[in-house]
C-alpha positions in Angstrom: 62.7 65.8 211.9 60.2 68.1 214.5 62.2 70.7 212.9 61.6 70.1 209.6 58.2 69.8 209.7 57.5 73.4 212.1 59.8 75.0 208.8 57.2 73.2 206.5 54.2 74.1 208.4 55.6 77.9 208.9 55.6 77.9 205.3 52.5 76.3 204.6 51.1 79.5 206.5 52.8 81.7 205.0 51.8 80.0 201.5 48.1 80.0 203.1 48.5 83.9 204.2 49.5 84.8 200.6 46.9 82.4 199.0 44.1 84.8 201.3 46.2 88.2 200.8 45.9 87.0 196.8 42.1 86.0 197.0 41.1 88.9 199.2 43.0 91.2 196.8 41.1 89.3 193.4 37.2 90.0 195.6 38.5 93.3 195.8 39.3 93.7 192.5 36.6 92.3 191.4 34.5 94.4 193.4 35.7 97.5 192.4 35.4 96.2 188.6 31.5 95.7 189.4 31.6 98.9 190.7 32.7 100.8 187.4 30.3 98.5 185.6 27.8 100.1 187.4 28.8 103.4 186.8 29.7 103.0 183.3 26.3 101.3 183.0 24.2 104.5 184.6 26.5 106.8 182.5 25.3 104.8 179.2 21.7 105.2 180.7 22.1 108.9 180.9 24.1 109.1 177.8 21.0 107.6 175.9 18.2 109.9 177.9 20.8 112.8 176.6 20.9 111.9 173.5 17.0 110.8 172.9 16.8 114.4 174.3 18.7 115.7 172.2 16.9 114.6 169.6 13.8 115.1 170.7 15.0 119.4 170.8 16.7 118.7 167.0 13.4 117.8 165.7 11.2 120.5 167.5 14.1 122.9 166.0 13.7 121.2 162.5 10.0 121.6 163.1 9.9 125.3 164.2 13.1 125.7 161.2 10.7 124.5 158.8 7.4 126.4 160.0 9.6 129.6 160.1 10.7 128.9 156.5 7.3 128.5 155.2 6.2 131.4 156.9 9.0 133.3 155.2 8.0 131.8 151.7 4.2 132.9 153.0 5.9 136.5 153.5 7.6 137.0 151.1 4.8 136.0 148.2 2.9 138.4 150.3 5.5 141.2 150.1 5.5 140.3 146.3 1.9 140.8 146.1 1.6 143.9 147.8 4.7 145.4 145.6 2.8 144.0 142.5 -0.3 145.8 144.1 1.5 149.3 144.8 2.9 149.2 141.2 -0.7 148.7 139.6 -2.0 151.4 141.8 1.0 153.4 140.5 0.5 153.1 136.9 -2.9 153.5 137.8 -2.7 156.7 139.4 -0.2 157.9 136.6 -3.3 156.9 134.1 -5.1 158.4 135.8 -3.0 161.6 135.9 -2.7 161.3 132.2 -6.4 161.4 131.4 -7.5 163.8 133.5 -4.2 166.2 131.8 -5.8 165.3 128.3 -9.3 165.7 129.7 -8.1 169.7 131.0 -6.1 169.3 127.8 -9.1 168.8 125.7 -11.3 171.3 127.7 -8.9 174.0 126.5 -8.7 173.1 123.6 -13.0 173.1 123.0 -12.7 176.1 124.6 -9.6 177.7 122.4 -12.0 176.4 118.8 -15.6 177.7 120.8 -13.9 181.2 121.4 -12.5 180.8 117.6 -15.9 179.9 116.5 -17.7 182.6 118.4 -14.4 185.2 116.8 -14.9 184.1 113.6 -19.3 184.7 113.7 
């Protein structure tokens, strides 16, 4: 019977050394699991600082898109002004190119009829 119960105590110990090997092995686990909540948690933290600045750079870039298109709109009705403005200083210029051929035009002309006149006195 004293052998019987050292064969049940040895393996209550050895049931008792598995039971801690088990349990020291879940605290473990369960350590290391805390652990990558941590991390993942500080990687969602810097995720969302990314990403808020991130979006923070997308609107200044919409901002300056925007800006930059109005300017261009801005330019562009002042390219179409000045264009409008050379071709009326054009036509202009050709008027006045025009008149001042009839005005020579004319001059000849009273002066062609006054030497006919003073021809035909």
């Amino acid at each position: 019977e004293v052998e019987s119960l050292r064969t049940r105590y040895a393996k209550l110990q050895d049931a008792h050394r598995s039971s801690q090997d088990a349990h020291e092995s879940a605290v473990a686990d369960r350590r290391a699991s805390e652990r990558r909540l941590q991390d993942a948690e500080a990687e969602l933290a810097r995720s969302k600082h990314d990403l808020a600045r991130l979006q923070s750079d997308y609107e200044s870039a919409f901002d300056a898109l925007q800006r930059s298109e109005g300017g261009r709109e801005a330019q562009a009705a002042a390219e179409s002004q000045r264009d409008h403005a050379y071709k009326r200083a054009e036509r202009s210029l050709v008027d006045a190119r025009e008149a001042r051929a009839a005005q020579h035009a004319a001059d000849a002309a009273r002066a062609a009829l006054s030497d006919r006149l003073v021809q035909l006195e």
